[in-house]
C-alpha positions, -999 to 999 in steps of 0.1 A, spaced: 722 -168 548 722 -173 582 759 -187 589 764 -155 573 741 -132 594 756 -151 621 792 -142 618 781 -107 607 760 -103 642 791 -116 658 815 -95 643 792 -65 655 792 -74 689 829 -76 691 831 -40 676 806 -28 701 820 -45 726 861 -31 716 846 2 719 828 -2 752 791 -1 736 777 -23 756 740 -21 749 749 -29 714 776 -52 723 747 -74 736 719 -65 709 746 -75 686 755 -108 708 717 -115 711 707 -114 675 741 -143 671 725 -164 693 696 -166 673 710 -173 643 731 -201 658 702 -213 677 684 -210 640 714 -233 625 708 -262 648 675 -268 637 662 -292 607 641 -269 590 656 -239 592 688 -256 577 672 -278 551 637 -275 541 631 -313 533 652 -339 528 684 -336 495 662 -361 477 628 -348 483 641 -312 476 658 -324 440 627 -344 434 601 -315 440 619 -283 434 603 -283 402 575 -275 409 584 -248 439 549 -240 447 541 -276 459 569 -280 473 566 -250 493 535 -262 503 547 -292 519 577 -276 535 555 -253 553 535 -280 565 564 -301 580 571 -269 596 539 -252 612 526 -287 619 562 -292 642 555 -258 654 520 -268 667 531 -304 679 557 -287 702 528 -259 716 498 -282 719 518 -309 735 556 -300 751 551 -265 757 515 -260 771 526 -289 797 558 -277 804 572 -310 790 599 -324 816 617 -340 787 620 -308 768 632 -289 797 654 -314 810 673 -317 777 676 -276 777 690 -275 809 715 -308 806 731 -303 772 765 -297 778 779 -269 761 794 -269 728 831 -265 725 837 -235 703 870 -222 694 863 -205 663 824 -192 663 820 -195 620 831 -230 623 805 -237 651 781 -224 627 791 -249 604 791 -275 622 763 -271 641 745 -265 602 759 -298 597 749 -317 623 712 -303 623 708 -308 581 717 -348 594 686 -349 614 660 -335 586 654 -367 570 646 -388 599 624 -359 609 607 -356 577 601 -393 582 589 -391 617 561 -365 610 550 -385 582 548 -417 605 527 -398 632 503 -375 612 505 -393 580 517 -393 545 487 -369 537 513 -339 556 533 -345 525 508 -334 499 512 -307 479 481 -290 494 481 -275 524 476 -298 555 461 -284 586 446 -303 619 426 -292 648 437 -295 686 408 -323 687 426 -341 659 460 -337 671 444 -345 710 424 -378 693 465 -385 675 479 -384 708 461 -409 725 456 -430 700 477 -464 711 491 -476 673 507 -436 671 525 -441 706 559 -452 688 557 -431 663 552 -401 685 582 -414 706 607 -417 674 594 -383 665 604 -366 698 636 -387 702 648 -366 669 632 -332 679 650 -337 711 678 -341 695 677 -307 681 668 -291 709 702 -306 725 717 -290 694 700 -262 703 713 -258 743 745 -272 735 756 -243 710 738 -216 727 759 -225 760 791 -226 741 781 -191 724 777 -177 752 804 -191 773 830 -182 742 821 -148 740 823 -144 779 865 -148 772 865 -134 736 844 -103 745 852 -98 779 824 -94 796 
């Protein structure tokens, strides 16, 4: 769904730009960013990892339970503790990634699908090792700021915290490093 919403935003954006639009040649542009910025992350890719998903999809309410917990307990993680304190890892690895080399934007899509769906297991794993297997039930898991503040100073969670931001940096490089191509490809394909 969203390689394809990808390519059709792209596609858009070269029309509007052809024809000189360029308030839509940008909307256009904008909205295929965020779909390739969408495709370089984990969960947006792959819900859980191949043998989780063929092992719970049977039941699809459970296991839409625990999806959603992987992914609004990331989503907290990331506010509560790299993007309240401005994080110098975080921003460091958005402003160094080099830019991705895209000749062909579909097949960046791809690829960058590709190499974000190889980081959901070790993720999955990751979350699991710093908030515990209990994130994996199939009822929903929630946690205060005090928990998640007692989590992350508590000394035996310190390596597990490190592995787990070592792989959400690594999507976040993803992240940077297609955005930057995006946007320096379409500088030369749309002209602008």
């Amino acid at each position: 769904m969203a390689i394809s919403a990808f390519s059709i935003f792209y596609n858009l954006s070269r029309i509007a730009f052809k024809n000189n639009d360029l308030y839509w040649g940008f909307r256009f542009l904008a909205r295929s960013i965020h779909f390739i910025q969408d495709l370089t992350q984990p969960q947006y890719t792959l819900p859980a990892p191949q043998n989780i998903v063929m092992k719970e999809i049977k039941d699809i309410r459970s296991f839409t339970i625990m999806c959603v917990n992987h992914h609004t307990i990331l989503e907290d993680y990331y506010q509560a503790t790299q993007i309240k304190n401005s994080s110098e890892e975080y921003i460091k690895v958005l402003r160094e990634a080099k830019p991705a080399k895209i000749n062909n934007p579909y097949k960046a899509a791809l690829v960058a699908t590709t190499r974000s769906r190889k980081l959901i297991g070790n993720l999955w794993k990751e979350m699991e090792n710093f908030f515990g297997v209990e994130l994996s039930a199939k009822k929903r898991f929630k946690i205060t700021q005090e928990e998640l503040q007692v989590l992350l100073s508590n000394p035996a969670k310190q390596e597990s915290r490190v592995k787990l931001d070592q792989t959400v940096l690594t999507a976040l490089n993803l992240f940077s490093s297609y955005s930057k191509g995006l946007i320096e490809y379409a500088k030369k394909d749309l002209k602008f």
